[in-house]
C-alpha positions as CSV (number, residue, x, y, z in Angstrom):
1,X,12.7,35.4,-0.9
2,X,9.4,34.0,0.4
3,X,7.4,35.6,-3.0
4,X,10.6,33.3,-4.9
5,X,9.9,30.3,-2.8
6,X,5.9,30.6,-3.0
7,X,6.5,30.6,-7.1
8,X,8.8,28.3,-7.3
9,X,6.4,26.1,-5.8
10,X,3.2,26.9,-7.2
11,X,5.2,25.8,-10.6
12,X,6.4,22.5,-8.9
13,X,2.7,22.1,-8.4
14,X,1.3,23.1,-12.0
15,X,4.5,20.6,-13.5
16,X,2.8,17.4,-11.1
17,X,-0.6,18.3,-12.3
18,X,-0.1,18.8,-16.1
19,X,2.7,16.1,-16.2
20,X,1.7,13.4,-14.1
21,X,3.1,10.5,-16.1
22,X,6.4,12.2,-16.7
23,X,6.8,12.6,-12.9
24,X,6.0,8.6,-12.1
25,X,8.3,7.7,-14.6
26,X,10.7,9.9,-12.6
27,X,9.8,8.6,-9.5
28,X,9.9,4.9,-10.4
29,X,13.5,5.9,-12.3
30,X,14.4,6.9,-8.6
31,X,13.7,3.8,-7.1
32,X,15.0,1.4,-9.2
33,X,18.5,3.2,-8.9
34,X,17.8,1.9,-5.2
35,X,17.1,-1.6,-6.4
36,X,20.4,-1.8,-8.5
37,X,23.1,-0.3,-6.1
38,X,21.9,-2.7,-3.3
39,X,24.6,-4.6,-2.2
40,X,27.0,-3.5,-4.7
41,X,29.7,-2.1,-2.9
42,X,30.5,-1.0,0.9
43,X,27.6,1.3,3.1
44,X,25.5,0.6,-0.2
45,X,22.6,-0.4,1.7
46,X,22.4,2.8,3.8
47,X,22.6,4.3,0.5
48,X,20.3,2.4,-1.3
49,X,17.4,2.3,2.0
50,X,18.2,6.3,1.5
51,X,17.1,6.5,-1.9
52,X,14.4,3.8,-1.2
53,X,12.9,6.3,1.4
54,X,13.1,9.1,-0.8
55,X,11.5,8.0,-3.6
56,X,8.7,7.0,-1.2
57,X,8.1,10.4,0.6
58,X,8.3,12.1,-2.6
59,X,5.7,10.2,-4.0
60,X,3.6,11.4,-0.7
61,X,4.4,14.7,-1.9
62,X,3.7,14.5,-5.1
63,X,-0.1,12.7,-4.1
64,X,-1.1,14.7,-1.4
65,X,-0.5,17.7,-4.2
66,X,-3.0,16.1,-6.4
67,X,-5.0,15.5,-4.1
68,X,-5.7,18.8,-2.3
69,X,-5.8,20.0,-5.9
70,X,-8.4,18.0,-7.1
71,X,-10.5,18.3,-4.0
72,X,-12.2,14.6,-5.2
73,X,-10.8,12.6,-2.4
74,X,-13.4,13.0,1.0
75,X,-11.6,16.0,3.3
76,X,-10.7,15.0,6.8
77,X,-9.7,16.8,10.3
78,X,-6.2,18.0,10.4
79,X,-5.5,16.2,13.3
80,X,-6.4,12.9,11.1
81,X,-4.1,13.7,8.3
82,X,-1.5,14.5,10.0
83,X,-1.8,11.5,12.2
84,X,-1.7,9.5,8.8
85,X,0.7,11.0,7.3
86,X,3.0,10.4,10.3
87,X,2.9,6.8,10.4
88,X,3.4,6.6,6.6
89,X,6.5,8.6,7.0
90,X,7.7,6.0,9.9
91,X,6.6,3.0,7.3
92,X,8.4,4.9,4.4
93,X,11.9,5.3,6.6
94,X,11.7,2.7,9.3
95,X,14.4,0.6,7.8
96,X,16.8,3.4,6.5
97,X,16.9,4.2,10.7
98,X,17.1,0.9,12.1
99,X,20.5,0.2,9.4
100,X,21.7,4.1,10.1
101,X,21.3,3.4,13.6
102,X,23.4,0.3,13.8
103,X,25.9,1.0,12.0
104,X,25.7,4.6,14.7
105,X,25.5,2.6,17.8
106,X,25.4,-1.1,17.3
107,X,22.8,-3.5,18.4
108,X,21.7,-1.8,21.2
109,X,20.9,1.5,19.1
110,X,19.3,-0.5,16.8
111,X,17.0,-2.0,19.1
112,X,16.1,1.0,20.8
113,X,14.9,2.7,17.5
114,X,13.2,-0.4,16.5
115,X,11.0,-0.2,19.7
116,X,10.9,3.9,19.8
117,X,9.7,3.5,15.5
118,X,7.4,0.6,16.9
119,X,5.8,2.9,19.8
120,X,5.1,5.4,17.9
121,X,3.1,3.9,15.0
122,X,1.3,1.7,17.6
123,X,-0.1,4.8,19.3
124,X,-1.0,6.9,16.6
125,X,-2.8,3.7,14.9
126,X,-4.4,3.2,17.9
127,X,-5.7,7.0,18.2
128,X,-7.0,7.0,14.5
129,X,-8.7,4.3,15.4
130,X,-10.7,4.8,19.0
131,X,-10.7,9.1,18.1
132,X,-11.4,8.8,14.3
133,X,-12.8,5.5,13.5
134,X,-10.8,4.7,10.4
135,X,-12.1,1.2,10.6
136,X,-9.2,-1.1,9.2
137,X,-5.9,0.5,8.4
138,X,-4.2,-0.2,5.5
139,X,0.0,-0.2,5.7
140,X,0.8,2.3,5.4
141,X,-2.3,4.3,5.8
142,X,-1.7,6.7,2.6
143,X,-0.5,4.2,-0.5
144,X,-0.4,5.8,-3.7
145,X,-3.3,7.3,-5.3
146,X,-4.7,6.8,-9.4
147,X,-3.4,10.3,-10.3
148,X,-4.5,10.1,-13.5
149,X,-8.3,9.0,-12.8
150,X,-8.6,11.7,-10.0
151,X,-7.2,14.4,-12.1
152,X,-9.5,13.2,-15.2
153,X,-12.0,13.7,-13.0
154,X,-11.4,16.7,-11.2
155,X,-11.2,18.3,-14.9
156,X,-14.8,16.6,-15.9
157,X,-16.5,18.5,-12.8
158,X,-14.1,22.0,-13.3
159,X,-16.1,22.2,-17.0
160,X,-19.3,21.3,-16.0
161,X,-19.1,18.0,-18.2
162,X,-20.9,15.0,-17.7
163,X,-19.0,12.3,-15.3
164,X,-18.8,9.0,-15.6
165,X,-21.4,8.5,-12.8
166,X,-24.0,10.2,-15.5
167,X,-23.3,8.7,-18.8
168,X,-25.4,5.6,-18.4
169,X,-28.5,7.4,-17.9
170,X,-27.4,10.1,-20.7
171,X,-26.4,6.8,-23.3
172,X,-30.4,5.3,-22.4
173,X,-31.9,8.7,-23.0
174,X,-29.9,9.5,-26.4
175,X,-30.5,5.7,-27.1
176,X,-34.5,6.1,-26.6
177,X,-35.1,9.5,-28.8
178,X,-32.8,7.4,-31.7
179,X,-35.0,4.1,-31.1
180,X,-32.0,2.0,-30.8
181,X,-30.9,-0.6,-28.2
182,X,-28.9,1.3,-25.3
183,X,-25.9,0.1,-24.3
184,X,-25.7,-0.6,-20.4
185,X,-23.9,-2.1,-18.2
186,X,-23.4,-2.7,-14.7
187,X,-20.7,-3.8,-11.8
188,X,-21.1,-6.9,-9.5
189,X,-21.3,-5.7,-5.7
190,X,-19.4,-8.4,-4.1
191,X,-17.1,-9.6,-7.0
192,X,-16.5,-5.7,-8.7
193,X,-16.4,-7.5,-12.1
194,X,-17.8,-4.9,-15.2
195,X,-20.5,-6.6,-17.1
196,X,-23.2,-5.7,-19.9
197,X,-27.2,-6.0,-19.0
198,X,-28.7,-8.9,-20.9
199,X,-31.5,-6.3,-22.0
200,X,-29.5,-4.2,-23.2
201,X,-27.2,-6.8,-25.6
202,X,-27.0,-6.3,-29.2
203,X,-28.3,-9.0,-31.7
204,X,-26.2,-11.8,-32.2
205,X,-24.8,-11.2,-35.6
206,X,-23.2,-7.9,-34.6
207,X,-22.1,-8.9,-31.1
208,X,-18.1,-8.8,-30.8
209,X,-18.1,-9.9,-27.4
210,X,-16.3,-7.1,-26.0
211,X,-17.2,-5.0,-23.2
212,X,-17.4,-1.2,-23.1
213,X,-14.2,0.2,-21.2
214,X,-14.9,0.2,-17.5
215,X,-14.9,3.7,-16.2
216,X,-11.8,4.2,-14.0
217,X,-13.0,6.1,-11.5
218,X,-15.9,8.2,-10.4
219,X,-16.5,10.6,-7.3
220,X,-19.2,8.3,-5.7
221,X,-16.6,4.8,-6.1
222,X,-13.6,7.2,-4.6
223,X,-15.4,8.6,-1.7
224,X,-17.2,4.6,-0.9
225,X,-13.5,3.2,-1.2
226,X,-12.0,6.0,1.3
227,X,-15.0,5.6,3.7
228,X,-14.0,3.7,7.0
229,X,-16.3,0.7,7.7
230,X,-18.4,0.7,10.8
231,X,-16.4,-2.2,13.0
232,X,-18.6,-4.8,15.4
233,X,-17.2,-4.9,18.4
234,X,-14.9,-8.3,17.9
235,X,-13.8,-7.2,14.4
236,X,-12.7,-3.9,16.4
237,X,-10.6,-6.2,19.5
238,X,-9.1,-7.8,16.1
239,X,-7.9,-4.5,14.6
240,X,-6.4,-3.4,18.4
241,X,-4.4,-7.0,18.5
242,X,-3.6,-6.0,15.1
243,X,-2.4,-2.7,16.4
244,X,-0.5,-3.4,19.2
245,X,1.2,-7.0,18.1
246,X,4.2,-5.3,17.2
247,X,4.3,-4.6,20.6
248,X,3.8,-7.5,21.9
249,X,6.2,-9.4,19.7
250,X,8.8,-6.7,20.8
251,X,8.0,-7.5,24.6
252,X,8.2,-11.2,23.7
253,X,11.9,-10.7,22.5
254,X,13.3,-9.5,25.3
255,X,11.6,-11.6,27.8
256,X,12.6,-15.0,25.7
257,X,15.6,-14.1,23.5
258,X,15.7,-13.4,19.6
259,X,16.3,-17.3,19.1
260,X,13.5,-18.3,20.9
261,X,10.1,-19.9,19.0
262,X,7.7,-18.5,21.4
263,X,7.9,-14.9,19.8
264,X,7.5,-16.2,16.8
265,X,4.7,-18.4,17.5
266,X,3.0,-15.3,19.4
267,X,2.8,-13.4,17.0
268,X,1.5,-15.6,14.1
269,X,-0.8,-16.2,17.0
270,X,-2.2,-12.7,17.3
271,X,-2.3,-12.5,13.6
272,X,-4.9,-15.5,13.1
273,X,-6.5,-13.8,15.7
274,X,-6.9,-10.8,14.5
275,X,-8.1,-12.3,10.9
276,X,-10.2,-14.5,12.5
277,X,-11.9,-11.8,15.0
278,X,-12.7,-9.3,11.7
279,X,-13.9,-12.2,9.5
280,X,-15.4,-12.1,6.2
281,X,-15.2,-8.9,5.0
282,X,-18.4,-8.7,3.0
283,X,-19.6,-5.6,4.6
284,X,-15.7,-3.9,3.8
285,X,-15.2,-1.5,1.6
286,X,-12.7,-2.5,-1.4
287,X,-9.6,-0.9,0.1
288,X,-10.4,-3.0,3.9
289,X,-10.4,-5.7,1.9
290,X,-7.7,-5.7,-0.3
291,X,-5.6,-5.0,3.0
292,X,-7.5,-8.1,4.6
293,X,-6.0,-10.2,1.7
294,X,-2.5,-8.8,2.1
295,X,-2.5,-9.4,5.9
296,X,-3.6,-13.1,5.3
297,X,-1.0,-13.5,2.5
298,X,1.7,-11.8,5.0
299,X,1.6,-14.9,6.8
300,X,3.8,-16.6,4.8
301,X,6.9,-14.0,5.5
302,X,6.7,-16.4,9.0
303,X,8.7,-18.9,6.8
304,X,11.4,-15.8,6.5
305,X,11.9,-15.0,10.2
306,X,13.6,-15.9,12.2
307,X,14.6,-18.6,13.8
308,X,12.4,-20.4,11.7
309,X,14.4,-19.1,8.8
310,X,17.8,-20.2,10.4
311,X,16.4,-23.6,11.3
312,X,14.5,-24.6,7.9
313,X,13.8,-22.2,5.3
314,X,17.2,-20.4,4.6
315,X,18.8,-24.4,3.3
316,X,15.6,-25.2,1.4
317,X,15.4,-21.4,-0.1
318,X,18.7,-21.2,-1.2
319,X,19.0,-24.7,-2.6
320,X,15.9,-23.8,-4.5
321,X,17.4,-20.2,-6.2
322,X,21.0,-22.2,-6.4
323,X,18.9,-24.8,-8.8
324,X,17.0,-22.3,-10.6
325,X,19.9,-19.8,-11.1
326,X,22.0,-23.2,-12.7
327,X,19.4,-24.3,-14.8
328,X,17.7,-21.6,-16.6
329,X,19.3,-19.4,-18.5
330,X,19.8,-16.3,-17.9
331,X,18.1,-16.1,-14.4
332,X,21.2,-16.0,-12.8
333,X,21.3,-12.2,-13.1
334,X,18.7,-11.4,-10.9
335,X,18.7,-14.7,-8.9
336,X,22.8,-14.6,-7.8
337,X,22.7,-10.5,-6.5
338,X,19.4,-11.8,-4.8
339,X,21.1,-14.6,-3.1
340,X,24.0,-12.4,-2.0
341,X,21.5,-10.0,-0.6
342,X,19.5,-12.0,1.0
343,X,21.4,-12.8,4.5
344,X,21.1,-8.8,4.9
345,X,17.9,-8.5,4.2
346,X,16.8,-11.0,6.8
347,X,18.8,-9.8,9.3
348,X,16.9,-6.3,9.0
349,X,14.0,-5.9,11.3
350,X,11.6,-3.9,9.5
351,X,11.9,-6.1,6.4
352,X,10.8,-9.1,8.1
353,X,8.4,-7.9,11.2
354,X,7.3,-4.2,10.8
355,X,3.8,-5.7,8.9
């Protein structure tokens, strides 16, 4: 039975490797069936939070394949991964057990999985970040990897073929025995945009103004991306308000009530904090700062919580869809299930406050 199962799965591996796109089309198949059945009839959103999480994890599964397979992406401790993958689970499910719990045990079993979900990722954030100095964590810490870059490139090294990383000196070379003008270009360091050399640009009658195809990955760019950033000391107390703010808010809750505006204003508190305590994220790798930007543009789900929502937005934000779904045409099919889904998913804690 176990030589069945090892098989079985060794194929399920080979299938994600050599069919990569075919299994993303499957997976985003999977989670738009989520998408539709939300709201559509009675317990549909325990159903559709159910396929929502398991389109997630599988995707985890199906990356973490690729990844150990590849061997591209930099190896860390076990106690690291697992740690990681931990709190991406909790991300992945969090909502699909606050609405299971609920509708289990009402309010007060809602709350307590809230906090006990909440706890949990606080801690094991906090550990990767004083025992393994993973700099700024992304949410959740594991997104989704460029299959299709890493395997390319995990085939390039298997056959001893050129990567990316050596064409450009490879193109000059063959471009200097043939006496012609080599092709080069080069990458901006703090903007990342692809450019050509002005050396190296053909004469203006046979210039088409296009640029060579950026490469899309390369071992060196994946392992810089994946490497934590050395932290200062106040851009570190910004990541630990970061950290532990759920907590905080949480705390706030219960001392002042779930109608009260000091929670709210607490926590958007601890979030300008935080952002303002890390800075400018020059020095950041590329994935710190693209979750730098999506913390700073995170402040405006503020304008969905409550009781902010219940006071102003909610009027103004359904007027707004109610205009838009009467006036132009054929909006109304996305805009009108939106609307009737809305008042859940406002209600639900981990749509509005987990990030």
């Amino acid at each position: 039975m176990t030589d069945i199962l090892q098989n079985l799965y060794q194929e399920y591996k080979n299938a994600i490797s050599n069919n990569y796109t075919a299994i993303a089309q499957f997976e985003s198949a999977f989670r738009l069936v989520s998408y539709v059945i939300a709201g559509r009839f009675e317990d549909s959103t325990i159903l559709s939070e159910l396929l929502y999480s398991a389109s997630n994890l599988l995707i985890l599964f199906n990356d973490a394949i690729i990844k150990k397979a590849s061997g591209i992406l930099p190896k860390v401790s076990a106690s690291q991964e697992r740690l990681q993958s931990l709190v991406t689970i909790l991300e992945y499910v969090g909502v699909f057990i606050e609405i299971t719990a609920q509708r289990l045990y009402g309010d007060i079993g809602k709350w307590v999985a809230i906090t006990v979900l909440q706890i949990a990722k606080s801690v094991c954030r906090f550990l990767l970040f004083v025992k393994h100095e993973v700099g700024i964590q992304a949410v959740p810490p594991l997104s989704p990897i460029d299959r299709e870059a890493i395997l390319k490139e995990a085939v390039a090294q298997k056959q001893n073929q050129p990567t990316l990383e050596d064409e450009p000196a490879l193109q000059q070379t063959s471009s200097a025995k043939n006496g012609s003008v080599p092709s080069v270009t080069f990458t901006l360091k703090r903007s990342g945009k692809y450019m050509r050399s002005l050396t190296a640009a053909p004469p203006m009658k046979l210039r088409d103004w296009k640029l060579p195809e950026p490469p899309l990955c390369t071992t060196k760019t994946l392992r810089e991306n994946h490497k934590p950033t050395k932290l200062s000391r106040s851009q570190a107390w910004g990541e630990c308000l970061y950290i532990f703010k759920p907590l905080i808010h949480l705390t706030s809750l219960y001392l002042c009530g779930i109608s009260s505006f000091k929670p709210l204003l607490l926590s958007s508190g601890l979030d300008v904090t935080s952002l303002y305590l890390i800075g400018e994220s020059r020095d950041l790798n590329k994935q710190e700062q693209a979750e730098l930007r999506r913390r700073s543009l995170m402040l405006v789900m503020y304008l969905l919580r409550s009781p902010l929502y219940d006071c102003y937005t909610k009027k103004k934000l359904l007027g707004l869809l109610r205009g838009l779904a009467n006036t132009v045409p054929g909006i109304s099919i996305i805009l009108v299930p939106l609307m009737e889904y809305l008042p859940v998913w406002q209600k639900i804690y981990f749509y509005t406050w987990s990030t």
